[in-house]
C-alpha positions in Angstrom: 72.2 -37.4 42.0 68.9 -36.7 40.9 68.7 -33.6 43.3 72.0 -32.2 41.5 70.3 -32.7 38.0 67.3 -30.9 39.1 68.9 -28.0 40.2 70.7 -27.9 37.1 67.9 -28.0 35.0 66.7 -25.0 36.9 69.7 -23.5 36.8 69.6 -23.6 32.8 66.2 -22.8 32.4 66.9 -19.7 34.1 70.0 -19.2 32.2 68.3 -19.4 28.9 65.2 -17.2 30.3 67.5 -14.3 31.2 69.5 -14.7 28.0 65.5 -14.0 25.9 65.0 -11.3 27.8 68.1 -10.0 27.3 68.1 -10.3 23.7 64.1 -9.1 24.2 65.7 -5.6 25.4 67.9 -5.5 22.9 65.4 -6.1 19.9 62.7 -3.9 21.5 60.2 -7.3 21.7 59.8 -7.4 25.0 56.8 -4.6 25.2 55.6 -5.2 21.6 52.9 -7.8 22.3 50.9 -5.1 24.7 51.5 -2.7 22.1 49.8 -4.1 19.3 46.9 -4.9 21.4 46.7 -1.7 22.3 47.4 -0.3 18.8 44.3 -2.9 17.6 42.0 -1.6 19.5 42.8 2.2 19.2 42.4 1.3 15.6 39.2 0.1 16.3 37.8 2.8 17.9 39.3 5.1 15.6 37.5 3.0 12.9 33.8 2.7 14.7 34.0 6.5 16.1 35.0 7.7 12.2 31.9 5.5 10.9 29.7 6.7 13.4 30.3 10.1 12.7 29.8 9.7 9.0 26.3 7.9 9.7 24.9 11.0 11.8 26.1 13.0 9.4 24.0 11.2 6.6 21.3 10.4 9.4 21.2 14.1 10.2 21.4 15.0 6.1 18.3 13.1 5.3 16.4 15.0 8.3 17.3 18.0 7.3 16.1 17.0 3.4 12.7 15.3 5.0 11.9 19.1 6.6 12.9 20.7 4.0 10.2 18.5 1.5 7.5 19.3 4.6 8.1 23.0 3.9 8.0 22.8 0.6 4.5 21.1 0.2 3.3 23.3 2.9 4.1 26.0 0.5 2.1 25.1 -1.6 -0.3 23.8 -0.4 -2.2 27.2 -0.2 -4.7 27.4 2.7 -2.7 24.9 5.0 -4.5 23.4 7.8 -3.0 25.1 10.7 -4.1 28.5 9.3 -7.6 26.8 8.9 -7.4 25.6 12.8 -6.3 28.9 13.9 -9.2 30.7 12.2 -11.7 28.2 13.5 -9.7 28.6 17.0 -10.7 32.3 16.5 -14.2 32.2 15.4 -15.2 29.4 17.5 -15.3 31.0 20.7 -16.3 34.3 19.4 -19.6 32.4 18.2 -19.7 30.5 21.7 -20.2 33.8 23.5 -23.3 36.1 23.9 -25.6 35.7 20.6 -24.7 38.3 18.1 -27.9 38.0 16.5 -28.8 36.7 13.1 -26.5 37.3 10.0 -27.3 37.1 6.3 -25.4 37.4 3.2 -24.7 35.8 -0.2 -23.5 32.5 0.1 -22.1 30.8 -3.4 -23.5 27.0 -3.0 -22.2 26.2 -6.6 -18.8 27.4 -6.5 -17.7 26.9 -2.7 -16.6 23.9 -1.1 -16.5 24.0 3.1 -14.5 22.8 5.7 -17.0 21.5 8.6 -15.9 21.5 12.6 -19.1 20.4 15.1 -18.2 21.4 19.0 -20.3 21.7 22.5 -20.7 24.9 23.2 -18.3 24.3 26.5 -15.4 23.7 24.3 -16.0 26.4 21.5 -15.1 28.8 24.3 -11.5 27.6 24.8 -9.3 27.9 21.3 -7.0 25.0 22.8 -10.0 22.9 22.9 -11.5 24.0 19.1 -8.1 23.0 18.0 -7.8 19.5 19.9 -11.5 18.8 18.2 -10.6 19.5 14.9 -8.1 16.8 14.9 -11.2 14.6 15.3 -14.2 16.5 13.6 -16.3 14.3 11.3 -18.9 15.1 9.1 -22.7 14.6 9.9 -25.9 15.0 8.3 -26.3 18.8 9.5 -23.4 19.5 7.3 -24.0 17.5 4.3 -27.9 18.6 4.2 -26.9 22.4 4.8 -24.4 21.9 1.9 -26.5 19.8 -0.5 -29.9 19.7 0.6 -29.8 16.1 1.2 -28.0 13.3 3.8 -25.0 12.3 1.6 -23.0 9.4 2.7 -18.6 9.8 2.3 -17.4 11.3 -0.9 -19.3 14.3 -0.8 -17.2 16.8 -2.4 -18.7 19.9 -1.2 -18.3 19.4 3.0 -15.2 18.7 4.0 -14.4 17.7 8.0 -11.7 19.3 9.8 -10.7 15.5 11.1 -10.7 14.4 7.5 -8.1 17.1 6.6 -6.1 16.9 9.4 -6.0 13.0 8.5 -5.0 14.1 4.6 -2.1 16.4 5.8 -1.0 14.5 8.8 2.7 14.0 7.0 3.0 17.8 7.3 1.9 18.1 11.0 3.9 17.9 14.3 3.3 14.3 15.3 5.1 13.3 11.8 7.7 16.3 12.5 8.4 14.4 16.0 9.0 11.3 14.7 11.5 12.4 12.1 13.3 14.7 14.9 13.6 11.1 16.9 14.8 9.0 14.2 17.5 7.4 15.4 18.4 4.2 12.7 19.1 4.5 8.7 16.0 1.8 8.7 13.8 4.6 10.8 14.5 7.1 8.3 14.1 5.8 5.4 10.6 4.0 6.2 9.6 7.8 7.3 11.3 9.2 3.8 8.7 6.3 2.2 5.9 7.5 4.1 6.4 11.3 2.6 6.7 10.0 -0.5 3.5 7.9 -0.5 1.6 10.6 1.1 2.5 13.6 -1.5 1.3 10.7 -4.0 -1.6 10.1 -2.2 -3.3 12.2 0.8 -1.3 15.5 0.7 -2.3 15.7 -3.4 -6.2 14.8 -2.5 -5.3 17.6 0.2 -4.0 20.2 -2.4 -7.0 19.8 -4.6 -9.2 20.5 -1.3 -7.6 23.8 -0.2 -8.0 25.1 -4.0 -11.5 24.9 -3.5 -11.8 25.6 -0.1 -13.6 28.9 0.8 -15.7 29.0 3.8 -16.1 27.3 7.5 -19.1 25.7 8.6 -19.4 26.2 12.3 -21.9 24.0 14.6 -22.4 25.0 18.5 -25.0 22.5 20.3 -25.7 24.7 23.4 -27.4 22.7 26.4 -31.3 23.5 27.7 -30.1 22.9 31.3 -26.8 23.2 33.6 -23.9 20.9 33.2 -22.3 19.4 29.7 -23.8 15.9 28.4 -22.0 14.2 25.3 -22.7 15.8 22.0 -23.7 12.7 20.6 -26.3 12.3 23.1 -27.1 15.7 23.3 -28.1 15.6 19.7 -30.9 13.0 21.0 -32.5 16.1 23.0 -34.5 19.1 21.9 -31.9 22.0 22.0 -30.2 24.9 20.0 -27.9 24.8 18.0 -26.0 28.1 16.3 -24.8 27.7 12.7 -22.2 30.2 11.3 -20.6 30.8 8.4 -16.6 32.2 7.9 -15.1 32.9 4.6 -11.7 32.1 5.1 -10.8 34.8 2.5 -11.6 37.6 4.9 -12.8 36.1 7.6 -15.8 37.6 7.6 -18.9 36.0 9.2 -21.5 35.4 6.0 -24.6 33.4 8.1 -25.2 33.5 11.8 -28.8 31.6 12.8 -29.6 30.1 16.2 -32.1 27.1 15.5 -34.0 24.7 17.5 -33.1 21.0 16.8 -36.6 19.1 17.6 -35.9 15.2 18.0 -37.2 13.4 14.8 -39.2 10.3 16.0 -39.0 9.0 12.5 -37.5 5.1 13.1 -37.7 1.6 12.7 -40.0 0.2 15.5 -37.5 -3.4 15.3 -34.4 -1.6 15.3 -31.6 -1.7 18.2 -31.8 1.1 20.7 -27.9 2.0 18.8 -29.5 1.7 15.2 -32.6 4.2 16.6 -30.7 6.8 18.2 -28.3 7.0 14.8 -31.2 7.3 12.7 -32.4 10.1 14.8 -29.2 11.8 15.1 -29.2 12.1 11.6 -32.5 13.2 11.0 -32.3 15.7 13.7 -28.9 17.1 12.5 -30.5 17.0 8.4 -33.3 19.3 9.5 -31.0 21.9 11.5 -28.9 21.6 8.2 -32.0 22.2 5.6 -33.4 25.0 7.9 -30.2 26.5 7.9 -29.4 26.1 4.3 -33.1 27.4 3.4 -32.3 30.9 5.6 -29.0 31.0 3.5 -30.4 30.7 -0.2 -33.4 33.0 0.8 -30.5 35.8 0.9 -30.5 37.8 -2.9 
């Protein structure tokens, strides 16, 4: 008995299945649930790919604006930079070459303000190299005494490093270019649109006011007594020449050309480190190449 209500029960239950799926076919139910799944996600797609379209477009949008505000300030900035790199990258190796001899005319101390670059003679013969060092160029006393008279410490408004520049309009150059070419988030972007505002407010300004006074190069070439390159700052510990020269960036023009002979100061503190001796040397070795230098210049009617 049970047997024969068993099979009955499947029998119904098999009954009734085909009967769904037969009314299934008939109301067109029977493929609707993989359809809507489907449908779901083709509208999600639809949805991301449309809203990631629309965010490159506004990511690519503020790029282009973020160039655009580069060019701009470059514009007016004047005597950019680069153009001041390429002249030094010019003159640098010139100067590095056979000695030209001795150069003199008028240079205005009052009215000028200069941009200062300091290079072993090795690498002022290479213009790839003079532009890789200007990135880092500092000031020193050779270029504050030739300028003033005197070893000024930072602030001095009439000697300005290439480094320092470079540092002043690094929102214009291609490292800060790169970065906005590889911005990849809405967050990335607009922390790089902050850093171009800040700097126009702050550096690129301090920049502007710098170019509008800028008028000459001061050029340093430490040449080596014997074979083989040693580090400029320990060459400057050694008896050696050193050429000074002049451009004015208006015409290029070489105003002041002198070869000198930088004699190591033994003036020092006899309990001072070996680090602190050696600094105070270096600079009083580089403030009489500077004074000597400065002297041959103003002697010039």
């Amino acid at each position: 008995m049970s047997s024969l209500f068993e099979r009955r029960e499947r029998g119904l239950k098999s009954v009734n299945r085909l009967q769904d799926e037969r009314r299934g076919d008939r109301l067109g139910t029977r493929f609707l649930r993989p359809k809507v799944i489907f449908g779901i996600v083709g509208l999600v797609v639809a949805l991301y790919g449309t809203n990631l379209y629309f965010a490159r477009r506004e990511l690519h949008t503020r790029q282009k604006s973020l160039y655009a505000r580069q060019n701009e300030v470059r514009e007016k900035l004047g005597s950019f930079y680069s153009t001041l790199v390429s002249k030094a990258a010019t003159c640098a190796p010139s100067e590095a070459g056979a000695y030209k001899g001795d150069v003199s005319e008028r240079i205005d101390f009052n009215a000028g303000t200069f941009a200062y670059l300091r290079l072993h003679i090795s690498d002022a013969t290479s213009g790839k190299n003079v532009e890789s060092a200007a990135k880092d160029a500092q000031r020193d006393a050779l270029a504050s005494c030739f300028a003033t008279g005197e070893s000024r410490e930072a602030g001095e408004p009439l000697v300005w490093p290439t480094g320092g520049l470079f540092r002043k309009t690094a929102a214009l150059q291609e490292p800060f270019t790169e970065e906005i070419r590889e911005s990849l988030t809405p967050r990335r972007i607009e922390f790089l649109e902050w850093r171009m505002k800040d700097a126009e407010a702050g550096p690129l300004a301090e920049a502007k006011k710098m170019f509008v006074r800028l008028q000459y190069l001061l050029l340093a070439i430490d040449e080596e007594y014997g074979a083989g390159k040693t580090e400029l700052s320990q060459l400057q510990l050694e008896a050696h020449p050193v050429r000074v020269a002049v451009l004015r960036l208006a015409d290029d023009r070489v105003l002041f050309r002198r070869k000198l002979d930088a004699a190591v100061s033994n003036m020092g503190i006899a309990s001072a480190s070996l680090e602190v001796l050696h600094a105070l040397r270096r600079n009083a070795t580089n403030c009489d190449v500077g004074k000597s230098a400065r002297d041959a210049a103003l002697s010039v009617k």
